[in-house]
LUMVEXZA-707252 format. One record per atom (N, C-alpha, C): residue number from 0; residue in three letters; x, y, z; atom name; chain. Coordinates in nm, 4 decimals. Atoms other than C-alpha are relative to their C-alpha. Example, Ala and Ser with C-alpha at 12.3 -4.5 7.8 and 13.67 -1.06 7.14 Angstrom:
BEGIN
(node 0, ALA, (0.0890, -0.1190, 0.0000), N, A)
(node 0, ALA, (1.2300, -0.4500, 0.7800), CA, A)
(node 0, ALA, (0.0900, 0.1200, 0.0000), C, A)
(node 1, SER, (-0.0820, -0.1190, -0.0060), N, A)
(node 1, SER, (1.3670, -0.1060, 0.7140), CA, A)
(node 1, SER, (-0.0770, 0.1090, 0.0730), C, A)
% end
This chain:
BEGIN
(node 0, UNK, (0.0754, 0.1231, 0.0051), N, A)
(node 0, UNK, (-1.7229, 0.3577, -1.5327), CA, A)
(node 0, UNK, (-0.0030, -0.0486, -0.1447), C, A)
(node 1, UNK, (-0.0270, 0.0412, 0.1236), N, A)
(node 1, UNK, (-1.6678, 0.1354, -1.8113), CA, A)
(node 1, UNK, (-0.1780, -0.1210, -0.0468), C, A)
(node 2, UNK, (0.0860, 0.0851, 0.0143), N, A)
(node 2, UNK, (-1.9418, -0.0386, -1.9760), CA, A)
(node 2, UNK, (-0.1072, -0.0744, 0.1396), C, A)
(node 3, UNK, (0.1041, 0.0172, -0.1078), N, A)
(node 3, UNK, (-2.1795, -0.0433, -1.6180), CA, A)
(node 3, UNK, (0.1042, -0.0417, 0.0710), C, A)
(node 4, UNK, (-0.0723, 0.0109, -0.1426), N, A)
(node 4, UNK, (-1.8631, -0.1264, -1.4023), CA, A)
(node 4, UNK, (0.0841, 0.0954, 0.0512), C, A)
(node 5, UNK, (-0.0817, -0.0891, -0.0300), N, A)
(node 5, UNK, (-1.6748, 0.0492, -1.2110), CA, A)
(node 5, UNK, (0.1454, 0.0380, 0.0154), C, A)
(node 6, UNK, (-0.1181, -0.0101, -0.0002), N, A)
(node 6, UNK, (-1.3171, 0.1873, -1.2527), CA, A)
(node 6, UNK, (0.0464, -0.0320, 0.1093), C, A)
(node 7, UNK, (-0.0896, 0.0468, -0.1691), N, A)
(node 7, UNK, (-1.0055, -0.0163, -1.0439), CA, A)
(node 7, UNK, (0.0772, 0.1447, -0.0288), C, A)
(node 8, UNK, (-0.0971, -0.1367, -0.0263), N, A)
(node 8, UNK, (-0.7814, 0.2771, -0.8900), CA, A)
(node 8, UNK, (0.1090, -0.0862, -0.1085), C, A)
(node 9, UNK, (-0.0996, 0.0499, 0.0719), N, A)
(node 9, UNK, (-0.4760, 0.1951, -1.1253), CA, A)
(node 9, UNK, (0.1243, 0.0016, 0.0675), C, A)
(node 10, UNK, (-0.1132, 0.0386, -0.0908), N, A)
(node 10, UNK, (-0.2152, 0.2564, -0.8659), CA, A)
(node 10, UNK, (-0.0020, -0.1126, 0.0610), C, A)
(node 11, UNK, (0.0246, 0.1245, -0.1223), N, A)
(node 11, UNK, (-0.3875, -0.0156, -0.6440), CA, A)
(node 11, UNK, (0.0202, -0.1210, -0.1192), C, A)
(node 12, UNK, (0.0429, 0.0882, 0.1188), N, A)
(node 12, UNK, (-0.4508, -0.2389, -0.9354), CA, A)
(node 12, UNK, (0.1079, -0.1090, -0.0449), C, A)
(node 13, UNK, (-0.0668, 0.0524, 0.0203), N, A)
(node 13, UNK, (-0.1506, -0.3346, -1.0219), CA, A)
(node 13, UNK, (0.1034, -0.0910, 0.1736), C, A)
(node 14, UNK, (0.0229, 0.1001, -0.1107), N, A)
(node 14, UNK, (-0.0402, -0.6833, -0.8428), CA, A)
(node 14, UNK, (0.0931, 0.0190, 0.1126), C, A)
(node 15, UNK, (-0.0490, -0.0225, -0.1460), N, A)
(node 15, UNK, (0.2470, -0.6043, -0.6341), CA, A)
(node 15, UNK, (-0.0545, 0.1405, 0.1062), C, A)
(node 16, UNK, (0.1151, -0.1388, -0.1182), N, A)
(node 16, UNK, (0.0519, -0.2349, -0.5196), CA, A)
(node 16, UNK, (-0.0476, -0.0509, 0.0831), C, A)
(node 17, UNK, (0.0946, 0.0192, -0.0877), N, A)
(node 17, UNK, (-0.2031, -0.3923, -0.4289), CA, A)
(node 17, UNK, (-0.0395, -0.1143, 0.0743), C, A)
(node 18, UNK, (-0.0994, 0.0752, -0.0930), N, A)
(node 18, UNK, (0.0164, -0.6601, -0.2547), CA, A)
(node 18, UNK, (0.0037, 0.0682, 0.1206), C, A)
(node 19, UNK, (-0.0134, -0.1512, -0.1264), N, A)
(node 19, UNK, (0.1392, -0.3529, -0.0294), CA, A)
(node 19, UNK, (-0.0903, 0.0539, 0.0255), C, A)
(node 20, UNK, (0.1370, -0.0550, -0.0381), N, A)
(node 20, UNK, (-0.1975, -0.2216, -0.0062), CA, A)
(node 20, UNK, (-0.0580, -0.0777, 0.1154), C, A)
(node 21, UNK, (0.0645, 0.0629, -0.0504), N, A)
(node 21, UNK, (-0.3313, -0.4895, 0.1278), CA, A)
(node 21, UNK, (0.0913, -0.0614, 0.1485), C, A)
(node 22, UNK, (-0.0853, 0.0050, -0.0806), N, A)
(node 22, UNK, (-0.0594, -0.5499, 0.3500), CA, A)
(node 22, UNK, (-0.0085, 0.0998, 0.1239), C, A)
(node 23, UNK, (-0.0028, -0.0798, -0.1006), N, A)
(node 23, UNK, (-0.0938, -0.2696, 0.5041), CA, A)
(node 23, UNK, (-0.1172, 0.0488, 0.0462), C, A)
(node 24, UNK, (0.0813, -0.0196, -0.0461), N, A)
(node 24, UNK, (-0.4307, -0.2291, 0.5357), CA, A)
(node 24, UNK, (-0.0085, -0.0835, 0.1023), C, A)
(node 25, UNK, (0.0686, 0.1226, -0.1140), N, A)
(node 25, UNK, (-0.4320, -0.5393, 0.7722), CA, A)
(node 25, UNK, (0.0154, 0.0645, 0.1319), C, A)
(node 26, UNK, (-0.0431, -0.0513, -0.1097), N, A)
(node 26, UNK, (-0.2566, -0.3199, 1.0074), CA, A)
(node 26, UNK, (-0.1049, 0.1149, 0.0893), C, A)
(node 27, UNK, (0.0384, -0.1155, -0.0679), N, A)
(node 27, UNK, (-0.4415, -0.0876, 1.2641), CA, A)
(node 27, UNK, (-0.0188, 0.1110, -0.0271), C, A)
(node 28, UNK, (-0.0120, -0.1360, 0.0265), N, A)
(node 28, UNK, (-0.5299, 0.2456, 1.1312), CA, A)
(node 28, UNK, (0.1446, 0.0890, 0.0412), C, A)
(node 29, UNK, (-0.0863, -0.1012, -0.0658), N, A)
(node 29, UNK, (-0.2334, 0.4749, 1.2261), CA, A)
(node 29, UNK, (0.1267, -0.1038, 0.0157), C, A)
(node 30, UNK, (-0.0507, 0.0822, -0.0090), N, A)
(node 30, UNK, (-0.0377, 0.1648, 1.2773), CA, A)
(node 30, UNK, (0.1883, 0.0178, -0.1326), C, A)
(node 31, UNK, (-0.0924, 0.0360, 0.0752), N, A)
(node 31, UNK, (0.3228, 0.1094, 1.0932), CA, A)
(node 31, UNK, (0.0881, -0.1107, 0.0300), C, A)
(node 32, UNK, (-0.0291, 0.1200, -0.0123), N, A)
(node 32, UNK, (0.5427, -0.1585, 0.9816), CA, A)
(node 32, UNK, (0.1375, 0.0106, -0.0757), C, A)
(node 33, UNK, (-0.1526, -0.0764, 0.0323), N, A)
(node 33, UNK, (0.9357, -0.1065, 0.9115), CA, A)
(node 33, UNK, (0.0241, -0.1187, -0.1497), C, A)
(node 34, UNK, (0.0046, 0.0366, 0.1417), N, A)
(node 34, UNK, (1.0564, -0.1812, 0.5510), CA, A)
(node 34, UNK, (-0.0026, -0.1294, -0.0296), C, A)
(node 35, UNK, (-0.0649, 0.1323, 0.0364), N, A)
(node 35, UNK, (1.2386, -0.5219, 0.5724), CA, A)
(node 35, UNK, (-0.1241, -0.1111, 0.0694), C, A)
(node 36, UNK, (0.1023, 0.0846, 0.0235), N, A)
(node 36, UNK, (0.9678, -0.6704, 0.7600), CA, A)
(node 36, UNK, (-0.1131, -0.0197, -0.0949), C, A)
(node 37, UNK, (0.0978, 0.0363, 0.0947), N, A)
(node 37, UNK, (0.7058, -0.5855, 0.4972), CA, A)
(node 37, UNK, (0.0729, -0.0436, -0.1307), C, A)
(node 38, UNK, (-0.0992, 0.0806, 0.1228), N, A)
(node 38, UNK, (0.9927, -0.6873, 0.2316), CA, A)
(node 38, UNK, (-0.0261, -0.1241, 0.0514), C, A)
(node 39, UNK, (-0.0110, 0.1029, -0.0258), N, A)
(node 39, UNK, (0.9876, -1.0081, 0.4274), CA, A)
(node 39, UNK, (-0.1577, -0.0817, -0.0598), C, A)
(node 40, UNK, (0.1513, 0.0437, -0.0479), N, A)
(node 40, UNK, (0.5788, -1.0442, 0.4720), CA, A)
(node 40, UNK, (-0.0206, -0.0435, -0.1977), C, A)
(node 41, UNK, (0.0687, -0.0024, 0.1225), N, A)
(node 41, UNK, (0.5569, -1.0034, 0.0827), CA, A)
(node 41, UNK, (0.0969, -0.0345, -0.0952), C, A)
(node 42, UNK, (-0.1006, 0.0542, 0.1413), N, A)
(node 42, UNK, (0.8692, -1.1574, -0.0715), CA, A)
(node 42, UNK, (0.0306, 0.0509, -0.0649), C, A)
(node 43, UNK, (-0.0363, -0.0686, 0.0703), N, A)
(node 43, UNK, (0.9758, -0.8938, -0.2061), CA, A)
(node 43, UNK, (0.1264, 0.0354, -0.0371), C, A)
(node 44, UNK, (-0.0766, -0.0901, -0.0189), N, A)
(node 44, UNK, (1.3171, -0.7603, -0.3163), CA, A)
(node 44, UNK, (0.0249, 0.1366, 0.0623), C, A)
(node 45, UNK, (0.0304, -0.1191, -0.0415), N, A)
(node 45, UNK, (1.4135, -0.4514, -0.1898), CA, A)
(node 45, UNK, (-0.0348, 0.1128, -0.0700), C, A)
(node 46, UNK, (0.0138, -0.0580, 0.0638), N, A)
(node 46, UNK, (1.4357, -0.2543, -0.5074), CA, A)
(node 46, UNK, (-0.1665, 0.0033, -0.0623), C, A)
(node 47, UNK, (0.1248, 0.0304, 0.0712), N, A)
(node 47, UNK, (1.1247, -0.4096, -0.6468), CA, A)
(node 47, UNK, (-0.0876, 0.1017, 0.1113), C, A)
(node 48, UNK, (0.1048, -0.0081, -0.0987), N, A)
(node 48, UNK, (0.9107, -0.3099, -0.3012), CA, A)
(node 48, UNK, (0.0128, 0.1797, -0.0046), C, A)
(node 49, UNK, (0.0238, -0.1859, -0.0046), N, A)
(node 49, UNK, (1.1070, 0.0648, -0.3207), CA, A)
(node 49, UNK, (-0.0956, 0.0505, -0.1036), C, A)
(node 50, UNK, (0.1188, -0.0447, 0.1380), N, A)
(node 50, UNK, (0.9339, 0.1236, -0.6820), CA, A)
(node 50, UNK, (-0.1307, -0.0153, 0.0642), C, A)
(node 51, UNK, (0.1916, 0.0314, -0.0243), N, A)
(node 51, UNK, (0.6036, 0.0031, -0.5630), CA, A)
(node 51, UNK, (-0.0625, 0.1352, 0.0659), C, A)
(node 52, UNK, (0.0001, -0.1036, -0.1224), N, A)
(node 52, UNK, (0.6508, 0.2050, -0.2566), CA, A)
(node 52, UNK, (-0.0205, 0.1536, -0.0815), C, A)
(node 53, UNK, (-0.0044, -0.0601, 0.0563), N, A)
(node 53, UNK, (0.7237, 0.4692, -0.4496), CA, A)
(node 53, UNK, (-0.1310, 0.0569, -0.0676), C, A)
(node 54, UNK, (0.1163, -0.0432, 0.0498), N, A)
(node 54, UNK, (0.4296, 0.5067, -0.6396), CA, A)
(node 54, UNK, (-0.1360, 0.0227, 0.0605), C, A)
(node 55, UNK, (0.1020, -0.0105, -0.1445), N, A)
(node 55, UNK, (0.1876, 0.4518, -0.3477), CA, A)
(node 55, UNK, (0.0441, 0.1502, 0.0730), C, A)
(node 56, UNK, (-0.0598, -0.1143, -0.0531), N, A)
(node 56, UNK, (0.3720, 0.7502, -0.2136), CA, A)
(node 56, UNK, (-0.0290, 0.1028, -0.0560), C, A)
(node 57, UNK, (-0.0256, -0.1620, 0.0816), N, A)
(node 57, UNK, (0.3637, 1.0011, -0.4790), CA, A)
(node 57, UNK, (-0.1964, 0.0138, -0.0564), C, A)
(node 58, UNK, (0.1033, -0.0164, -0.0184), N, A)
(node 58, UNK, (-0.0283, 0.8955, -0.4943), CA, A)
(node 58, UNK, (-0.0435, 0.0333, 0.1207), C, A)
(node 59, UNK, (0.0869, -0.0191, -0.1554), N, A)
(node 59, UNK, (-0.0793, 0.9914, -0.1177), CA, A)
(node 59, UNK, (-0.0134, -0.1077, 0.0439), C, A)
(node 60, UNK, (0.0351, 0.1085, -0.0533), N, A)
(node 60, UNK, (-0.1315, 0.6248, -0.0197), CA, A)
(node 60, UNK, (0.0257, -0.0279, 0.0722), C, A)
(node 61, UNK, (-0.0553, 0.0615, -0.1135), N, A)
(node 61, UNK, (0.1161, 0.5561, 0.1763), CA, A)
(node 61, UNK, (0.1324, 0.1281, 0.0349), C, A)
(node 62, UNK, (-0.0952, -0.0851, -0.0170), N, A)
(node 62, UNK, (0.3820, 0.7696, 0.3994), CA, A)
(node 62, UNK, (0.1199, -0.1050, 0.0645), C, A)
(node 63, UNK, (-0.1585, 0.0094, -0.0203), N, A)
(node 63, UNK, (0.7294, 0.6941, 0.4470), CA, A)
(node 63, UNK, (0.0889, 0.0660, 0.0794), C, A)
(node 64, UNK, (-0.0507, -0.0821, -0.0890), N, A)
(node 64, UNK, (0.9102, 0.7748, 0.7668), CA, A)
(node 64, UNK, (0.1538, -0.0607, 0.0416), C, A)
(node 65, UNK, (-0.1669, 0.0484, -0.0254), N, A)
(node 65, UNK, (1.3277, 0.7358, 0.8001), CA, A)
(node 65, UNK, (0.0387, 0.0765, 0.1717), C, A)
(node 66, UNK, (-0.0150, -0.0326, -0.1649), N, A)
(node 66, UNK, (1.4387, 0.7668, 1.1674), CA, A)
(node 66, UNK, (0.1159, -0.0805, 0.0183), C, A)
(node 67, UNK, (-0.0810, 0.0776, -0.0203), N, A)
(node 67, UNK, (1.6870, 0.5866, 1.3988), CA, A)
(node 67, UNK, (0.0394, -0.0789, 0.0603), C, A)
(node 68, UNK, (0.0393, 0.0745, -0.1519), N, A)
(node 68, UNK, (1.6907, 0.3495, 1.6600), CA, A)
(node 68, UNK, (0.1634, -0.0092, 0.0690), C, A)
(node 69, UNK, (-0.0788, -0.0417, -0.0154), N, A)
(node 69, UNK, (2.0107, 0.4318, 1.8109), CA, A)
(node 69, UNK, (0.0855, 0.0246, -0.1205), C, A)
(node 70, UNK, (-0.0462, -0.0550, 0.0832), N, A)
(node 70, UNK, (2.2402, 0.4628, 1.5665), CA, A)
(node 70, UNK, (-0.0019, -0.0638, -0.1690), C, A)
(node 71, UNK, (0.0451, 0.0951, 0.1066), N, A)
(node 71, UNK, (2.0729, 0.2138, 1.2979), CA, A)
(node 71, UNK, (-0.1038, 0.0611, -0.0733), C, A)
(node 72, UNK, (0.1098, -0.0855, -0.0019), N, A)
(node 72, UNK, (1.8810, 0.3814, 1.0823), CA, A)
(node 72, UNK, (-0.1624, -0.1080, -0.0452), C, A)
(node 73, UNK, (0.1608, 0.0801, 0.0610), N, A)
(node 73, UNK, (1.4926, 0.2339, 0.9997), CA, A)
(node 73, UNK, (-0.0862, 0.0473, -0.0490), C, A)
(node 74, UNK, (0.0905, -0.0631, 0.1371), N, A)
(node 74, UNK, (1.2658, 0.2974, 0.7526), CA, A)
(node 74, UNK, (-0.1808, -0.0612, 0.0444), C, A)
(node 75, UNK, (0.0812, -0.0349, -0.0237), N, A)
(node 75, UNK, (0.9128, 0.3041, 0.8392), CA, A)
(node 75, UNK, (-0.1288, -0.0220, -0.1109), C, A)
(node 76, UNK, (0.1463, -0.0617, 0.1266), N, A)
(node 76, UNK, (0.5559, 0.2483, 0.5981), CA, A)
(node 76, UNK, (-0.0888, -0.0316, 0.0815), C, A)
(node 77, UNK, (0.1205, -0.0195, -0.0298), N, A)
(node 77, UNK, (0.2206, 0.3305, 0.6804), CA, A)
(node 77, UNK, (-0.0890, 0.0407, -0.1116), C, A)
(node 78, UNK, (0.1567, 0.0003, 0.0450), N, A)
(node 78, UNK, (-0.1144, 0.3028, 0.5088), CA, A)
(node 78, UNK, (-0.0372, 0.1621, 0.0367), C, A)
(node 79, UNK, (0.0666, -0.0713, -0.0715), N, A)
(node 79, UNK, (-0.2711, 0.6836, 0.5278), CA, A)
(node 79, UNK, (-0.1104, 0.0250, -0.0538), C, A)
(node 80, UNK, (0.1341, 0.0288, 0.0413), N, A)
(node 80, UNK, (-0.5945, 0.7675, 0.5318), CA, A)
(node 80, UNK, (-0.0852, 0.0244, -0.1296), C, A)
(node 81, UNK, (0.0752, -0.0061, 0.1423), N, A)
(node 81, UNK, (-0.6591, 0.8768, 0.2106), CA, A)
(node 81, UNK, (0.0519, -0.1818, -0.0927), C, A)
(node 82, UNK, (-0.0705, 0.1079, 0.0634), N, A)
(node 82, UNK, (-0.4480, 0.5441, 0.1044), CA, A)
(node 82, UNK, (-0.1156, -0.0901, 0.0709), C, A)
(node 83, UNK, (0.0712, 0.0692, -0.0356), N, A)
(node 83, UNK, (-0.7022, 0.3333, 0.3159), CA, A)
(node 83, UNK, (-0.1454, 0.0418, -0.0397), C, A)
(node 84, UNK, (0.1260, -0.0275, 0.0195), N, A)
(node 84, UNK, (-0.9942, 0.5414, 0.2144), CA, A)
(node 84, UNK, (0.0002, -0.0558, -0.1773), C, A)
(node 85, UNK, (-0.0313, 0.0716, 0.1345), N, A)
(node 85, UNK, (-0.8704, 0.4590, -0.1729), CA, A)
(node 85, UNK, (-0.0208, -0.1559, -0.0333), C, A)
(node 86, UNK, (-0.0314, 0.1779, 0.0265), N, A)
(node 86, UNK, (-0.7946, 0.0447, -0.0550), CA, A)
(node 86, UNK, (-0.1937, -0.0534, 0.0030), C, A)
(node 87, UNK, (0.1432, 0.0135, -0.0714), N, A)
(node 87, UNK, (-1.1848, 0.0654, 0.1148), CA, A)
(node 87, UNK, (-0.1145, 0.0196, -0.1888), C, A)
(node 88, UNK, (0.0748, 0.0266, 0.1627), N, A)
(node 88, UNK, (-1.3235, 0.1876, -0.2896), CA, A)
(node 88, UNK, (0.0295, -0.0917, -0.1012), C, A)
(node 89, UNK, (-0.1095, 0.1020, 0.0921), N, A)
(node 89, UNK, (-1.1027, -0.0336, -0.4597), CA, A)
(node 89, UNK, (-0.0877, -0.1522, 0.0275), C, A)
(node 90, UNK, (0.1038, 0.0924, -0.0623), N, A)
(node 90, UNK, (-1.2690, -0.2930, -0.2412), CA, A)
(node 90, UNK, (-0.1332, -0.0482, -0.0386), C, A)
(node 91, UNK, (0.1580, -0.0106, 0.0069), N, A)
(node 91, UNK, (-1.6093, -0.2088, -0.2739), CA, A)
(node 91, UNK, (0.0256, -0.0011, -0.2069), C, A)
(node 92, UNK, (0.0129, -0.0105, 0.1778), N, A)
(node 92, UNK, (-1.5580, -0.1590, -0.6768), CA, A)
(node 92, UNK, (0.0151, -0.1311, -0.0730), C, A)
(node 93, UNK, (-0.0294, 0.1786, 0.0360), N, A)
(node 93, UNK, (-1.4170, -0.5248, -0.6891), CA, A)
(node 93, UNK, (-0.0981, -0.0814, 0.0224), C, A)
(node 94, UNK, (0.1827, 0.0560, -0.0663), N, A)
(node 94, UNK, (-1.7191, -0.6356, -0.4916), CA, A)
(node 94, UNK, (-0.1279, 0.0018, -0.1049), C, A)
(node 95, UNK, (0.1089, -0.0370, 0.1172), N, A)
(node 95, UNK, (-1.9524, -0.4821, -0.7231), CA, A)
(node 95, UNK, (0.0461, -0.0656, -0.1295), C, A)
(node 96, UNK, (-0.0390, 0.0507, 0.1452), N, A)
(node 96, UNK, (-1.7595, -0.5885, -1.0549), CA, A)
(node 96, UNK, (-0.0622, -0.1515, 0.0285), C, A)
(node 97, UNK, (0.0062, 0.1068, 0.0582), N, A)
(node 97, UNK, (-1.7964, -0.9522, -0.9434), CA, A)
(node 97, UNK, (-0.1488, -0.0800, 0.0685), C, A)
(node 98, UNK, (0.1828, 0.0902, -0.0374), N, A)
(node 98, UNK, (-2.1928, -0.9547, -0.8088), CA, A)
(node 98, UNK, (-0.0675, -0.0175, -0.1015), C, A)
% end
């Protein structure tokens, strides 16, 4: 806590994160949403969205599942719950900073 407010997560914080954060929180708990459409939803490149991804990942935020739908393969993100329990303080901390 800085001067009476409260610390943003710094993974989330930054704008495309917490682009994809928010993206994926909209979704259903448990819910997922395959790469190119959330590349689409958020204008993203693909490289740009892997980095992001990436870092959401290696914080627990989000999981990443490669599979195949016959012989195509598809790539998979989901919000998990520590990643939604993180977007939910992040939230509330923003809330508070600007009452």
């Amino acid at each position: 806590m800085t001067a009476g407010l409260p610390e943003l997560d710094p993974v989330i914080h930054a704008q495309a994160r917490l682009r994809v954060t928010v993206a994926l929180a909209a979704l259903p708990s448990g819910d997922r949403i395959t790469f190119p459409r959330l590349q689409e939803l958020l204008d993203m490149t693909a490289g740009n969205l892997s980095t992001h991804l990436r870092k959401l990942e290696d914080a627990g935020y989000v999981e990443i599942t490669k599979t195949h739908q016959r012989r195509t393969p598809v790539t998979y993100v989901e919000l998990t719950p520590k990643g939604r329990r993180a977007f939910e303080d992040y939230s509330a901390a923003l809330k508070e900073m600007l009452t």
